[in-house]
C-alpha positions as CSV (number, residue, x, y, z in Angstrom):
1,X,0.2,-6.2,-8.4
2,X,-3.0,-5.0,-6.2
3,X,-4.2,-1.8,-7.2
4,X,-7.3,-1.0,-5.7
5,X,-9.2,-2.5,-2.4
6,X,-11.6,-1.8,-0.8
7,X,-11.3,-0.2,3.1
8,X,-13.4,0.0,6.4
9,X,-16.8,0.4,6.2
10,X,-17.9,2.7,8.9
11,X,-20.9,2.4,11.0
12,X,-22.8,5.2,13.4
13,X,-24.4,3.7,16.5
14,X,-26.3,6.0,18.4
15,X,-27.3,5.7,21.7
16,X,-28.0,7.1,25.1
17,X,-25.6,4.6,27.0
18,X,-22.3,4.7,24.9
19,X,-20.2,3.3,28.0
20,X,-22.6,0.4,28.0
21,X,-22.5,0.2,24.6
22,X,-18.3,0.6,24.2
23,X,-17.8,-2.1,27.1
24,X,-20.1,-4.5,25.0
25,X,-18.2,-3.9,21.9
26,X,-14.7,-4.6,23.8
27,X,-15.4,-7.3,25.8
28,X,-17.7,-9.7,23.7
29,X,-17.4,-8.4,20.0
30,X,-13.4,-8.5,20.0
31,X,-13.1,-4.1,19.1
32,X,-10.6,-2.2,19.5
33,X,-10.8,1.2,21.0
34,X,-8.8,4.0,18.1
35,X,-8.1,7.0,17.3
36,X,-10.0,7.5,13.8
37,X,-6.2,7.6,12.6
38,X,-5.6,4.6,14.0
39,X,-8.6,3.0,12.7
40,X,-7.7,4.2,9.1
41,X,-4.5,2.2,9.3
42,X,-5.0,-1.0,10.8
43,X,-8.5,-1.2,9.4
44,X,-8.9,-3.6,6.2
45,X,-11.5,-4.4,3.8
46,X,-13.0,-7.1,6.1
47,X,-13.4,-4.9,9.1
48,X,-15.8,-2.0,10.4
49,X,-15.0,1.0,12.0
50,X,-17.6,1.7,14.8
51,X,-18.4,5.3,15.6
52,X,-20.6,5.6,18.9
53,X,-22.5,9.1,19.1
54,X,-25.4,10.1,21.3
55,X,-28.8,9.0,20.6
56,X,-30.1,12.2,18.4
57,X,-27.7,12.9,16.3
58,X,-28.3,11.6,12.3
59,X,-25.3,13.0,10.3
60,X,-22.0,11.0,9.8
61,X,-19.8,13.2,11.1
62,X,-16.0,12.3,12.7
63,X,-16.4,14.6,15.8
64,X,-19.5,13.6,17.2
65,X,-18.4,10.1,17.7
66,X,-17.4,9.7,22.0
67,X,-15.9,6.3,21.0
68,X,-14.5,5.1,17.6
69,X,-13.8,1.4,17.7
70,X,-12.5,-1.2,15.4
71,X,-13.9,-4.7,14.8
72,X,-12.0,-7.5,12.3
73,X,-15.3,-8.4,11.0
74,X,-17.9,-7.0,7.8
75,X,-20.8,-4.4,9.1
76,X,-22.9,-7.4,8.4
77,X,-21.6,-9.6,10.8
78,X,-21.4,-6.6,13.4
79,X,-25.0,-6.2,12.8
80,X,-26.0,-10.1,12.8
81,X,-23.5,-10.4,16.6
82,X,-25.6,-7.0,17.6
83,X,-28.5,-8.4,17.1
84,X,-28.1,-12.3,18.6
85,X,-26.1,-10.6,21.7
86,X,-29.1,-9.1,22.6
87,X,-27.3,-6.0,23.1
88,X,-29.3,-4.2,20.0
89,X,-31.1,-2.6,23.0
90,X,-28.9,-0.5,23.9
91,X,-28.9,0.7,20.8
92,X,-31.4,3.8,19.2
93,X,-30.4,3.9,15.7
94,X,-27.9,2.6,13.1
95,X,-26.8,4.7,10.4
96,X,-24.5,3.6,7.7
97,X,-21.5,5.4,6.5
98,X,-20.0,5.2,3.0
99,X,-18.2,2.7,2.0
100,X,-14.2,3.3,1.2
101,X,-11.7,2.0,-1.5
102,X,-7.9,2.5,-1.5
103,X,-6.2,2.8,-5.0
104,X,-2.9,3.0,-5.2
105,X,-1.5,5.4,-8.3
106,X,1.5,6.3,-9.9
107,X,2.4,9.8,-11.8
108,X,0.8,12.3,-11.9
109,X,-1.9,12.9,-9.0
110,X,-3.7,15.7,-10.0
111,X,-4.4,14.1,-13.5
112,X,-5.4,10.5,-12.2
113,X,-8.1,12.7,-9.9
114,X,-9.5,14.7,-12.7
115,X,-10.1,11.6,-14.9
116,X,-12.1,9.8,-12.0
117,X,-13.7,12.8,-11.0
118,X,-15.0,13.3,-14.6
119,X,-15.7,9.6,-14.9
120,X,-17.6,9.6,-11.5
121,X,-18.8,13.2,-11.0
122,X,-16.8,12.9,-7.7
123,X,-15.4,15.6,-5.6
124,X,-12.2,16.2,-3.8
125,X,-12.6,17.1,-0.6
126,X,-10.8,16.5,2.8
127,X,-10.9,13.5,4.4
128,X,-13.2,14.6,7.4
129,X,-15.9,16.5,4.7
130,X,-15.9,13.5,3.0
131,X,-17.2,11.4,5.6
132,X,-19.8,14.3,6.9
133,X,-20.9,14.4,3.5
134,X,-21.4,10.9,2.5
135,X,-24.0,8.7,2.9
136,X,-24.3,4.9,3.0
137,X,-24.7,4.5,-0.9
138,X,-21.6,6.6,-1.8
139,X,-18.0,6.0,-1.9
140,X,-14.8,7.8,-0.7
141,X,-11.6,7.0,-2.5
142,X,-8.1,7.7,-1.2
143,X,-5.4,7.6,-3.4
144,X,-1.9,6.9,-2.1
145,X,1.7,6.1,-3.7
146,X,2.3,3.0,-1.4
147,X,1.4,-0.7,-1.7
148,X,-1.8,-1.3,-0.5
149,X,-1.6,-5.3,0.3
150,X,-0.6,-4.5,3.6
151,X,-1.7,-1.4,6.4
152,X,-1.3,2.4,5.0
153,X,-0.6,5.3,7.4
154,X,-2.7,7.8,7.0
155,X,0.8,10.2,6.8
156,X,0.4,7.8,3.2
157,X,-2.7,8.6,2.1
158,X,-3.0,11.7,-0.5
159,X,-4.0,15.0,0.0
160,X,-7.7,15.3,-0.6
161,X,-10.1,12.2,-1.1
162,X,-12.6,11.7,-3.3
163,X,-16.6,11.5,-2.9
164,X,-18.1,9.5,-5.5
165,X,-22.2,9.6,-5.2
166,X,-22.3,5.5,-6.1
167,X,-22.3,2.2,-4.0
168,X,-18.7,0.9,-3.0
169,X,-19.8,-2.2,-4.9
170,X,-20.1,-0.9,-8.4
171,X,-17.2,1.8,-8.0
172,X,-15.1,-0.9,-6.8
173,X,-16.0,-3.4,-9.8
174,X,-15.7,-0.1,-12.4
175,X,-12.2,0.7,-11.3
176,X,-10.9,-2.5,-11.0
177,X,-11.1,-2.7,-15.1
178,X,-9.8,0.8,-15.4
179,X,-7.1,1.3,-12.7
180,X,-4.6,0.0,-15.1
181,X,-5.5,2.5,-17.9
182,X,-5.9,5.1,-15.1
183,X,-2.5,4.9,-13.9
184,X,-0.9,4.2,-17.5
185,X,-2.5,7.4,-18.9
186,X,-1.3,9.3,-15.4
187,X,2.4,8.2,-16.2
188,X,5.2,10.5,-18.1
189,X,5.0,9.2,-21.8
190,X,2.0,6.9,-20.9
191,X,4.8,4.1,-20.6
192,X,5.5,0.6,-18.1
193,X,9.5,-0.2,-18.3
194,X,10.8,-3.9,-18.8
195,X,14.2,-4.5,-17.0
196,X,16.2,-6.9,-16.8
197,X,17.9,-7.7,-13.3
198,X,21.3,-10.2,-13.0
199,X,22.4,-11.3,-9.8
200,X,26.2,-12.0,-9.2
201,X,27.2,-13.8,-6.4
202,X,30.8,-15.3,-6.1
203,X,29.8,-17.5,-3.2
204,X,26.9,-19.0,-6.0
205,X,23.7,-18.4,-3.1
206,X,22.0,-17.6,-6.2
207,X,19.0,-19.1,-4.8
208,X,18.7,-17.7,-1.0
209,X,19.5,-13.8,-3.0
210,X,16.5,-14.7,-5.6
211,X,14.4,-15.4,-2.8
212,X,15.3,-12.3,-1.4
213,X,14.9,-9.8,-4.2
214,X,11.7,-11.2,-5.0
215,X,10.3,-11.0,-1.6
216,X,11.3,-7.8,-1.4
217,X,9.8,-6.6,-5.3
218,X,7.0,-8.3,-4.2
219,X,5.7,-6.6,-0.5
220,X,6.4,-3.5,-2.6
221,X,4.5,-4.2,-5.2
222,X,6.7,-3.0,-7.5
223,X,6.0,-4.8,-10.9
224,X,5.4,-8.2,-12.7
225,X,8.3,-10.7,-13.2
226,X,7.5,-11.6,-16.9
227,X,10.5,-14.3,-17.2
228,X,13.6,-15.9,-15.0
229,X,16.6,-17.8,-15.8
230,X,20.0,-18.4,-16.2
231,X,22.2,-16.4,-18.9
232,X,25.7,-15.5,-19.5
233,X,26.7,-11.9,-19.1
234,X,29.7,-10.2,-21.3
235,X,31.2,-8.3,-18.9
236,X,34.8,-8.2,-20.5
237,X,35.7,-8.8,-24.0
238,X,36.2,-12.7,-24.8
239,X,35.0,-13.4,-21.1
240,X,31.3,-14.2,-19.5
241,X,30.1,-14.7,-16.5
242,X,27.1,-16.6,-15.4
243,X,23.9,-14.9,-14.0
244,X,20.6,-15.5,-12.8
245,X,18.1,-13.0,-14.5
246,X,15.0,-11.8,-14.2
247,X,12.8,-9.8,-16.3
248,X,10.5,-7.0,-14.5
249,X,7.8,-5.1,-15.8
250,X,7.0,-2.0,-13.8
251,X,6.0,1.7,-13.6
252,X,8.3,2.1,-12.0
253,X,11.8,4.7,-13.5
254,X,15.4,2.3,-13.3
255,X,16.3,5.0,-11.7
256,X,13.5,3.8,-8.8
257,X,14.6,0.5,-9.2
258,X,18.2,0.6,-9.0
259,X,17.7,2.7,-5.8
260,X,16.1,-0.8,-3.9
261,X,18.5,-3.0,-5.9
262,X,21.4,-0.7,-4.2
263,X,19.4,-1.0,-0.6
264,X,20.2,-5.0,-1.2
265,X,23.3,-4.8,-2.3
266,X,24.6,-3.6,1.1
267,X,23.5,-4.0,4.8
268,X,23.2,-1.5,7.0
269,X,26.7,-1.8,8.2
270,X,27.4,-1.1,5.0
271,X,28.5,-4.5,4.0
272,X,28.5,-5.6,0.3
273,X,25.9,-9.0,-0.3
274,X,25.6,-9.8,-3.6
275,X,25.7,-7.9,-7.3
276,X,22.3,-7.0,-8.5
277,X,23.3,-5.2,-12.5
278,X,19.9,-3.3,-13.8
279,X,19.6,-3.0,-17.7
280,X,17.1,-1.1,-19.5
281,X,16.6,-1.5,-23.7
282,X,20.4,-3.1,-23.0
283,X,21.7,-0.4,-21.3
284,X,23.3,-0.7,-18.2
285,X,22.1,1.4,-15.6
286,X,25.0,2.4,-13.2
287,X,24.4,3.9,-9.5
288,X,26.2,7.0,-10.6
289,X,22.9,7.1,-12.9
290,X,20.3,7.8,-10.1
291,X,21.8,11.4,-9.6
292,X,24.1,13.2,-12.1
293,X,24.3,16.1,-10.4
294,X,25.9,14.9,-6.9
295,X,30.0,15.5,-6.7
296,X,32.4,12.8,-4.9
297,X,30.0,10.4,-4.4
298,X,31.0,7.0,-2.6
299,X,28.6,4.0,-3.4
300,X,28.7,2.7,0.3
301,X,27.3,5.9,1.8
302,X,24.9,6.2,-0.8
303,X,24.2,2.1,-0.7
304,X,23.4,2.6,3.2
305,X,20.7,5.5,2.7
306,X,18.9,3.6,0.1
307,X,18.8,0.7,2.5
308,X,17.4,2.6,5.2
309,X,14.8,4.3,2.7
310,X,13.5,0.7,1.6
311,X,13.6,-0.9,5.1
312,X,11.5,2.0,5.5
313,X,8.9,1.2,3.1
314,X,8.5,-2.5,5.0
315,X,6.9,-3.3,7.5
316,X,7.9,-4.3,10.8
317,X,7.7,-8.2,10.3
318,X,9.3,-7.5,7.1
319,X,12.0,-6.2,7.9
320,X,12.6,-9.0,10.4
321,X,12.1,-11.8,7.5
322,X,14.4,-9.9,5.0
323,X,17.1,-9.4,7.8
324,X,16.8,-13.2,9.0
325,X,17.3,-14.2,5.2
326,X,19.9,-12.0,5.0
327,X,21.6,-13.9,8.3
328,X,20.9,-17.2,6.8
329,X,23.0,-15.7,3.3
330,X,26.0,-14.9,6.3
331,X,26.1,-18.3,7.8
């Protein structure tokens, strides 16, 4: 599971031709011309966010930027292609902005931002104050619920970031040994889960539904698989039935889980799959479990809006993977 990353590093290029400049940028440097929402979520940790401001101007501010642009490569290779190109003459000063590092949390928010704001002497501020603020030897952390292996939205990113008065490099290195502890200590009763998942299939795919739980668990990031097998499951008295298992450790409730175990149970059509049975400390957990308080419930209504929810939560790519799986299962 991937934690923590680190983001865009953002550069300030200030100048008195910016057209010149932007045109440069586009045509030989391979950016992209954003919004600075735009640039937050296709930006990764190998690419720069360029923010092109009039010559005079020192602070790192959002607003004053005429162009924002977005290169695939490291500020240091922007710099080096600047440079060779030639083009560096167009340019009156380079100013570094902080570096940024996504970590992804679960629990409770406002504890997880206390404990690194103690540990760091950060400050939570918006995103925009963050970025005036900081300076090219500081940090800005955004916390967000979401996997973080692939794009986040900024719609994604939580409330309030944080500035953190230290180098990307050592706040990157310092978390990455305490994120676990951070988000264990943030969770109710400071506790993971281990569950155990079967899969039933009469038609014996066992294999093409395995693949597709565990792609699935995996782009969500939603645990560790500890252990897998085959085992016999007592679902009668004096009668078994065989099942591949798997064990999962997570954070997150079976009450989460069973919810994207339901989404794959069904298609969107509403179409039963396969049998996916969640147990947790040998208790089976039942749909019916997910919400007590709901009257005349029907499984396929409630199967098809947990399927939308977690085709939701994938991308578009992989949706189109899990679906062409899912057409291979049909065949």
């Amino acid at each position: 599971m991937l934690f923590i990353r680190m983001g865009s590093r953002l550069m300030f290029l200030r100048t008195d031709r910016e057209e010149k400049l932007r045109d440069h940028l586009i045509n030989f440097q391979g950016a992209k011309l954003v919004t600075f929402e735009q640039g937050m979520e296709e930006g990764s940790d190998e690419s720069t966010m360029i923010f092109i401001t009039k010559e005079h101007l020192q602070k790192t501010r959002i607003e004053d930027a005429k162009y924002i642009l977005l290169i695939n490569d490291p500020a240091s290779i922007c710099l080096t292609n600047l440079i060779n190109s030639q083009v560096s003459t167009l340019i009156n000063r380079v100013d570094m902005g902080p570096s940024t590092i996504v970590m992804r949390i679960a629990g409770d928010e406002g504890l997880i931002k206390e404990e690194i704001k103690e540990l760091y002497s950060g400050k939570v501020l918006s995103m925009a104050k963050a970025i005036d603020e900081g300076e090219d030897k500081d940090t800005i952390l955004f916390l967000t619920y979401r996997q973080i292996s692939t794009a986040i939205r900024t719609r994604d990113l939580l409330e309030g970031t944080l500035l953190i008065k230290q180098p990307g490099w050592e706040v990157f290195k310092s978390l990455r040994s305490r994120g676990v502890l951070l988000i264990t200590r943030s969770l109710e009763n400071r506790k993971w889960y281990e569950l155990r998942i079967n899969i039933y299939d009469s038609k014996e795919k066992y294999e093409a539904h395995y693949d597709r739980l565990n792609y699935v668990l995996s782009k969500l990031e939603v645990g560790m698989v500890l252990e897998e097998g085959w085992t016999k499951d007592h679902a009668l008295v004096l009668f078994s039935v065989l099942a591949y298992q798997i064990k999962l450790f997570t954070f997150y409730k079976p009450e989460e889980i069973k919810r994207i175990l339901i989404g794959l149970e069904y298609d969107e059509e509403g179409k039963r799959l396969v049998d996916f049975d969640l147990y947790y400390r040998n208790k089976k957990i039942s749909w019916v479990d997910i919400d007590r308080t709901k009257n005349r419930r029907n499984k396929v209504d409630e199967a098809v809006k947990y399927r939308k929810t977690l085709l939701e939560q994938l991308s578009k790519g992989e949706q189109e993977e899990l679906r062409a799986m899912e057409a291979k299962i049909n065949e």
